[in-house]
Phi, psi and omega in degrees: 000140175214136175242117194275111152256150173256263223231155163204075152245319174271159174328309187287313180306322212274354122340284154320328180287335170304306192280350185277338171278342185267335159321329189270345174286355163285342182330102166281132194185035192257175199270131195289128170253041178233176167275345186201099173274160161303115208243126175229132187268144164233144200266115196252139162278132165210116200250182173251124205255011181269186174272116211301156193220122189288159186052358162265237165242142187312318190215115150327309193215202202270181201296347151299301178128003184219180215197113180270124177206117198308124135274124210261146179220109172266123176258129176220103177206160181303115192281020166230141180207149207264163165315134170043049191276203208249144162347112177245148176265133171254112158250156198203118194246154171212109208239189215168093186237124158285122159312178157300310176299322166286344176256017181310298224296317173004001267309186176259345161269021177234119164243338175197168182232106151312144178235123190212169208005061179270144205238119142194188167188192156280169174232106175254146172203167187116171181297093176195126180296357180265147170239327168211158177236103179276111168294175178255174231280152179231126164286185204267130147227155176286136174223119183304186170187097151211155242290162183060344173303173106276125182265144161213161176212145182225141144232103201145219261029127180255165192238130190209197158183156191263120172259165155065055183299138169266176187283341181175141193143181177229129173268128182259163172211137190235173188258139168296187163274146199224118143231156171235162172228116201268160145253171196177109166290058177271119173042035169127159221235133181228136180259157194198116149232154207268194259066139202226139161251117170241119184291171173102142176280125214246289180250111194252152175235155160250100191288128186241125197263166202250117184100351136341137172298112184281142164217105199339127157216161321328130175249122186219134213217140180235133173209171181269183174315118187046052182247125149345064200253145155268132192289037191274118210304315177317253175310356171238306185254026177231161196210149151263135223243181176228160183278175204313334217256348153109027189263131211275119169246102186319143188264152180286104177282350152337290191298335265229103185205165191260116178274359234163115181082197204264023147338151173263219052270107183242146166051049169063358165241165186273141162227143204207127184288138231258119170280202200290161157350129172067009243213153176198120179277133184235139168204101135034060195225159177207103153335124186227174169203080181100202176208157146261160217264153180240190222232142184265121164257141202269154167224153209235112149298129171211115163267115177306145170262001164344106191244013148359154186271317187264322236224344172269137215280155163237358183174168166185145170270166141227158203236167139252129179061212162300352174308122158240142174324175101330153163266133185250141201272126177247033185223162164298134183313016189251352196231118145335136148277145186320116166242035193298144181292175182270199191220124173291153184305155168270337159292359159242023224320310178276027168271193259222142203267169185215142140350114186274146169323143184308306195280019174246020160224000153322315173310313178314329155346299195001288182262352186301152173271162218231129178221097186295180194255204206238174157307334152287327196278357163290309184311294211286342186275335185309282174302008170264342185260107194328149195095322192269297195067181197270137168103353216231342162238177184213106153258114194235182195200135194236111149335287214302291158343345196280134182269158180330155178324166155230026174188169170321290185274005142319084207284180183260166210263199208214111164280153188235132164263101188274081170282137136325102157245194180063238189273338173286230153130192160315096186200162200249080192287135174275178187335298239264001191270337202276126102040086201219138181281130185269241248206128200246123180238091170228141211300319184250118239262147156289346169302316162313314168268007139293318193293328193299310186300316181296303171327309210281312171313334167260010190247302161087027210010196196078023173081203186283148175279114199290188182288330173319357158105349156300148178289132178267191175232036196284300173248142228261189156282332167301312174314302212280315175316297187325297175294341131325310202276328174295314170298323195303304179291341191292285187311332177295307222280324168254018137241036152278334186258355215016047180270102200273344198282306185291316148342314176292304199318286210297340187284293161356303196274334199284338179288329200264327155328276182326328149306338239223005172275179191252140174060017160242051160342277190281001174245027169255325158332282212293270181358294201287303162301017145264006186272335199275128149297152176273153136324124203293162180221166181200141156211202197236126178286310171205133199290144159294130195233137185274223155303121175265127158270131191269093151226197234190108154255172180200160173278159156210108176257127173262121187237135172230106189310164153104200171235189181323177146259157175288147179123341182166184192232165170301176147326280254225132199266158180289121171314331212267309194237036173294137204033047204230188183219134157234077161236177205234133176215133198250149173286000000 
């Protein structure tokens, strides 16, 4: 490593010099139980996050306020990986070696620098359920420093893995944002913390689908300072493979595009212009040789069939997004669902009309025969709902598929199989994309049994409540069973007379009775939500996927000899000076 200096005389640069050398501790560098990790140098910022503070120290880093400085990142995991394979291990490391020539630049009253809450890690993305590779708490260490020596410090080697491998893509891994805090005994002990960005792909593995294109690597082109060169990628390194299936699957020279950096395609090669002295343009590309076809996503409706007098369901919507269905109906086409005009609230006659409430047109219910719906009449509400549209689903519905009772006297509820078809086809449907239970319509309303559940947290069972606002002994358990019991003949006689309003009334109190036993709370609960129908429930069977494309990325790296200017390093690190610093600071 070499560090270009003009001057390190005052306090503050030779600080500076510090944080600029404590920046080279992102050094991924740990040691491997594979033959060969991957090592890629990248150009990282690392500025100072505190607030500059007058008469303290002025400037953190040199005089721009930030320090450009190459990091080298080693990886060591496979750079080929199969469809879907099984959990793979990455080990990873971070490390730090000064040359002799850097640590000349030293003063001699700096022998060493602390390190303490360094924060830093990968960042992964592409087909893998890992999004990061994190170290775990790091303690503070010291990094000796005398002058002509090489100084290092190390952390790690970390243990890591790619889980949940996809069919096919290159998981790439880049370094976060990374920060610490140095210490330094310059004239008196000074603290400085730090943050670094370092852009750029540190490492790619390629799951490679069988019949994919090979393409050669490394592809690396020497050019001058701002010269035009062309690649062809096509025609000098890519070849064709054959499939799972022994079949030569010929390349799409179509497909053949720049995923990345500063690249073309003209006339079927990459052409990409060559950057400054020292510098290496990296861009990006990718190959297909076909697709694979992808997953429709299905989804499971399950409607209680209950047909109880209390307990059968009369209708329900569903929604996509903010979308709501037609109601599809659990009742025979001779009986309308309820379309009552609205009504202003009743604590308001001159406000503005509503809807009238479910459970003040529910009572009508009572007696109606109870019909579940059919798979079309789920399909046709679906495709009527802004989002689907006609031609975009499939409902269909197998007895067999139904689960099991969910109580003695529980029928079993009845699945519906919702496929994405059409223009949804094999697609990766988003939230606002899914299938959602809209609006529950049952004879005995969930609005009731919200209200009952709400009552039961304040009666807190024990019978009636004296005035301290406490349960009394006034009626006893037996009184209370007896008034239960009674209602109970009450609710038969009105709806024998077909008065259902006073029937739902009388099911009501009698439930709230059923609260009101002393220390059976929760079995008065469980009681009152068996009066209850359940609410349709939904989820997703199988996720949507869209088309894997059988491709192939690769680098095309442009390298332009000599070095930097003095003064800071490229975007892109010097062939000359991988893993070394070229920074420059004035006094």
């Amino acid at each position: 490593m070499k560090l270009t200096a003009k001057t390190i005389g005052s306090r503050t640069v030779r600080v500076a010099a510090i944080v600029g050398l404590l920046g080279t501790t992102l050094v991924v560098a740990a040691p491997s139980t594979s033959a060969a990790p991957v090592t890629k140098t990248l150009g990282a910022t690392c500025e100072g996050v505190d607030p500059v503070k007058d008469g303290a120290l002025i400037k953190v880093l040199d005089p721009s306020g930030r320090i450009s400085i190459p990091i080298d990142v080693s990886v060591d995991a496979p750079a080929t990986l199969l469809p879907e394979q099984a959990d793979v291990p990455v080990k990873y490391g971070f490390s730090v070696t000064l040359d002799g020539n850097t640590t000349k630049s030293i003063p001699a009253s700096i022998p060493s620098v602390n390190i303490s809450n360094l924060k830093f890690g990968l960042a992964v993305s592409g087909p893998t359920e890992t999004k990061s590779l994190l170290s775990p708490p790091l303690p503070a260490q010291d990094l000796p420093v005398t002058a002509g020596q090489p100084a290092s410090i190390a952390f790690g080697p970390f243990d890591g893995a790619f889980t949940g491998i996809g069919k096919g893509g290159v998981i790439k891994v880049s370094v976060a944002e990374t920060a610490f805090t140095i210490k330094v005994n310059v004239g008196g002990e000074q603290t400085v913390n730090v943050k670094c960005f370092v852009p750029g792909t540190a490492f790619r593995s390629k799951v490679k689908i069988p019949g994919s294109p090979d393409i050669a690597q490394p592809i690396e082109v020497n050019a001058q300072p701002s010269e035009k060169v062309a690649v062809d990628v096509l025609g000098q390194f890519t070849t064709a493979t054959k499939d799972d299936k022994g079949v030569l699957r010929e390349v799409d020279a179509s497909s053949f595009k720049v995923l990345d950096g500063p690249g073309a395609i003209v006339n079927g090669k990459l052409e990409v212009t060559a950057g400054a002295a020292g510098s290496i343009t990296t861009v990006t590309c990718e190959v297909c040789s076909g697709s694979l076809p992808g997953v429709n996503e299905v989804q499971t409706l399950l409607v209680d069939s209950d047909t109880q007098i209390f307990r059968k369901g009369i209708g329900f919507t569903l929604k996509v997004g903010d979308a709501v269905s037609p109601v599809i109906p659990m009742v025979p086409p001779i009986i309308p669902f309820p379309n009552l005009p609205p009504v202003a609230p009743p604590s308001n006659p001159d406000a503005p009309t509503q809807p009238t409430p479910w459970e003040q047109q529910a009572n009508n219910f009572i007696l109606a025969p109870h019909e579940m719906p059919t798979p079309q009449e789920v399909q046709t509400a679906l495709e009527l709902t802004p989002g689907i549209g006609p031609g975009n689903v499939s409902v269909t519905r197998d007895p067999a598929s139904d689960p099991p009772p969910s109580g003695p006297d529980r029928p079993k509820k009845w699945a519906y199989r919702i496929e994405f078809i059409g223009a949804l086809a094999q697609t990766e449907l988003k939230e606002n994309q899914k299938v959602k239970v809209g609006t529950w319509y049952s004879v005995f309303p969930q609005e009731v049994l919200s209200k009952i559940v709400a009552a039961a947290s304040s009666l807190g069972g024990g019978g009636d409540e004296g005035e301290g606002g406490g349960p009394t002994t006034t009626t006893t358990p037996e009184q209370l069973q007896a008034k239960i019991n009674q209602l109970q003949v009450e609710v038969d006689a009105a709806l024998d007379e077909r008065q259902v309003d006073v029937a739902l009334q009388k099911k009501i109190e009698q439930a709230l009775l059923e609260l009101q036993k002393p220390d059976v709370q929760q079995a008065a609960l469980n009681f009152i939500n068996s009066l209850f129908t359940e609410a349709p429930g939904i989820s997703v069977a199988t996720a949507g996927e869209a088309p894997t494309g059988i491709c192939t990325e690769a680098d095309i790296d442009v390298l332009v000899a000599g070095d930097p200017l003095v003064g800071g390093i490229n975007e892109t690190s010097s062939p000359s000076g991988l893993g070394g610093t070229k920074l420059a600071f004035t006094g």
